[in-house]
C-alpha positions as CSV (number, residue, x, y, z in Angstrom):
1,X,-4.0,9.9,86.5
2,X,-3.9,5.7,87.1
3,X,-0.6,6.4,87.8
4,X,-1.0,9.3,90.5
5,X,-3.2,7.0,92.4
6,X,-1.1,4.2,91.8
7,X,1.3,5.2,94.9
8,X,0.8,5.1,98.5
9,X,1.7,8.4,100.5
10,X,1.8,8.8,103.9
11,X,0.3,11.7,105.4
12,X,3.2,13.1,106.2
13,X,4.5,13.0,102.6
14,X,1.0,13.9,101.5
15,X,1.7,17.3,103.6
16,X,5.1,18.0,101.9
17,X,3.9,17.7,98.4
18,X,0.8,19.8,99.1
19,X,3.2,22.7,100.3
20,X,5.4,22.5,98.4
21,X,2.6,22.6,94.6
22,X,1.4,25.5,96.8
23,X,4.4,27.4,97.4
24,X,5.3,26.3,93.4
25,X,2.1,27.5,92.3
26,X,2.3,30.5,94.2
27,X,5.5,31.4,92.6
28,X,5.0,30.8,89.3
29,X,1.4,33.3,89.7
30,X,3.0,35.8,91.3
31,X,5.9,35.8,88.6
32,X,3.3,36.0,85.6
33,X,1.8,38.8,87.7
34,X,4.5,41.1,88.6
35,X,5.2,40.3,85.0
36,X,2.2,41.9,83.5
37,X,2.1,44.8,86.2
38,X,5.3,45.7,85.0
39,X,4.5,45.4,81.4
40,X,1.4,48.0,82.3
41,X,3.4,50.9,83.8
42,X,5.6,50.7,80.8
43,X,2.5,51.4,78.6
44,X,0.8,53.6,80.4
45,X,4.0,55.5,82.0
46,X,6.5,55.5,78.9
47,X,6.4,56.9,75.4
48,X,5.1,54.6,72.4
49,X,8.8,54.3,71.7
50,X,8.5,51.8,74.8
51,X,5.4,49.9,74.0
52,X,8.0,46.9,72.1
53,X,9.2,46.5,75.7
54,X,5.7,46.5,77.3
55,X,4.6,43.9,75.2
56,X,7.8,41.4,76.0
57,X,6.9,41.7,79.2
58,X,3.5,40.9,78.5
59,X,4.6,38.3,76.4
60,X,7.2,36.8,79.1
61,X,4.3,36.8,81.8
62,X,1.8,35.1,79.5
63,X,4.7,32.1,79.0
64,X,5.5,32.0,82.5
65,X,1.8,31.8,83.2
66,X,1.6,29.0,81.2
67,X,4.8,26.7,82.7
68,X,3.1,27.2,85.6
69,X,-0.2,25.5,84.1
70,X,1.6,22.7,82.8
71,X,3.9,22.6,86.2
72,X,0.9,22.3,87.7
73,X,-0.7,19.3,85.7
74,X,2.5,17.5,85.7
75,X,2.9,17.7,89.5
76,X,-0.2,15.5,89.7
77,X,1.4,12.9,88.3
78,X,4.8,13.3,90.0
79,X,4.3,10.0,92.1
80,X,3.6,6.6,90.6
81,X,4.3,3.0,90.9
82,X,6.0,1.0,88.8
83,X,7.1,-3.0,88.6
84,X,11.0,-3.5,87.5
85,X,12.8,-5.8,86.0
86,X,12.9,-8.3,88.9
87,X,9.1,-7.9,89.5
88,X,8.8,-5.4,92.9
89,X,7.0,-2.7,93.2
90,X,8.9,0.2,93.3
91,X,7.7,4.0,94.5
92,X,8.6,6.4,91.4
93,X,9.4,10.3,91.2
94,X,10.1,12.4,88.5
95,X,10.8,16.0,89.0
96,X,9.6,18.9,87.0
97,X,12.8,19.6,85.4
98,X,10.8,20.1,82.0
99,X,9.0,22.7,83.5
100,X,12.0,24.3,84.8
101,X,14.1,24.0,81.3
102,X,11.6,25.7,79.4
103,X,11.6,28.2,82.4
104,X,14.9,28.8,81.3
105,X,14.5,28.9,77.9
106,X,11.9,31.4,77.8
107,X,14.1,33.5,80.0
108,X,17.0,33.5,78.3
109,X,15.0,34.7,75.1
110,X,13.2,37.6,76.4
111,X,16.3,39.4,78.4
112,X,18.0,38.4,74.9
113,X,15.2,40.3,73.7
114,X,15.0,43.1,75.9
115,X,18.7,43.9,75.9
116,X,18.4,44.0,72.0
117,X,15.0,46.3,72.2
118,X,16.8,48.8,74.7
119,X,20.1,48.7,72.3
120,X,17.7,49.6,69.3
121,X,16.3,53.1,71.5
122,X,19.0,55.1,70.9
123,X,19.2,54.3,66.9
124,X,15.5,55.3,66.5
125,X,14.9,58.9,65.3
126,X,13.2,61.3,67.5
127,X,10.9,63.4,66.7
């Protein structure tokens, strides 16, 4: 956190990066949530022979859930100061491209995943 408080901000800039961890914040909640409601009307709605898709859901929101935890601790320390080379001051930024990599990642893996559960429905016997 010595580096968060490191850096001046204006109130203006102060503003923007309040609205715009809220707005990030927001998204990333509502994500997990829609996530997990989706994942419960497939187990409660659907057959058992659904419940492996439920729980990717489930499984998806819980990650996506957690990105936006560590989003959210790493936006704290998005500003900082730093001295260079030839010994100014400089204003620092880093973007939360982790955050949004991993994002990505765990994307890519679960519709991998769902497209190879919904292949698998019509090779399982019925009864």
């Amino acid at each position: 956190m010595h580096r968060a408080r490191s850096v001046t901000l204006t109130q203006d800039e102060i503003v923007d990066v309040r609205a715009a961890q809220r707005t990030f914040e927001g998204a990333y909640i509502r994500t997990a949530l829609s996530q997990f409601s989706f994942a419960l009307i497939i187990l409660k709605v659907f057959t058992s022979e659904f419940y492996s898709i439920g729980a990717l859901f489930a499984v998806y929101g819980t990650g996506v859930l957690i990105i936006g935890l560590f989003r959210r601790q790493q936006g704290n320390r998005q500003f900082f100061s730093e001295v260079g080379e030839d010994g100014l001051h400089r204003s620092k930024f880093r973007t939360s491209g982790n955050a949004v990599v991993v994002l990505t990642v765990l994307s890519i893996a679960a519709y991998a995943c769902l497209i190879g559960l919904t292949l698998t429905l019509d090779r399982r016997p019925r009864a």
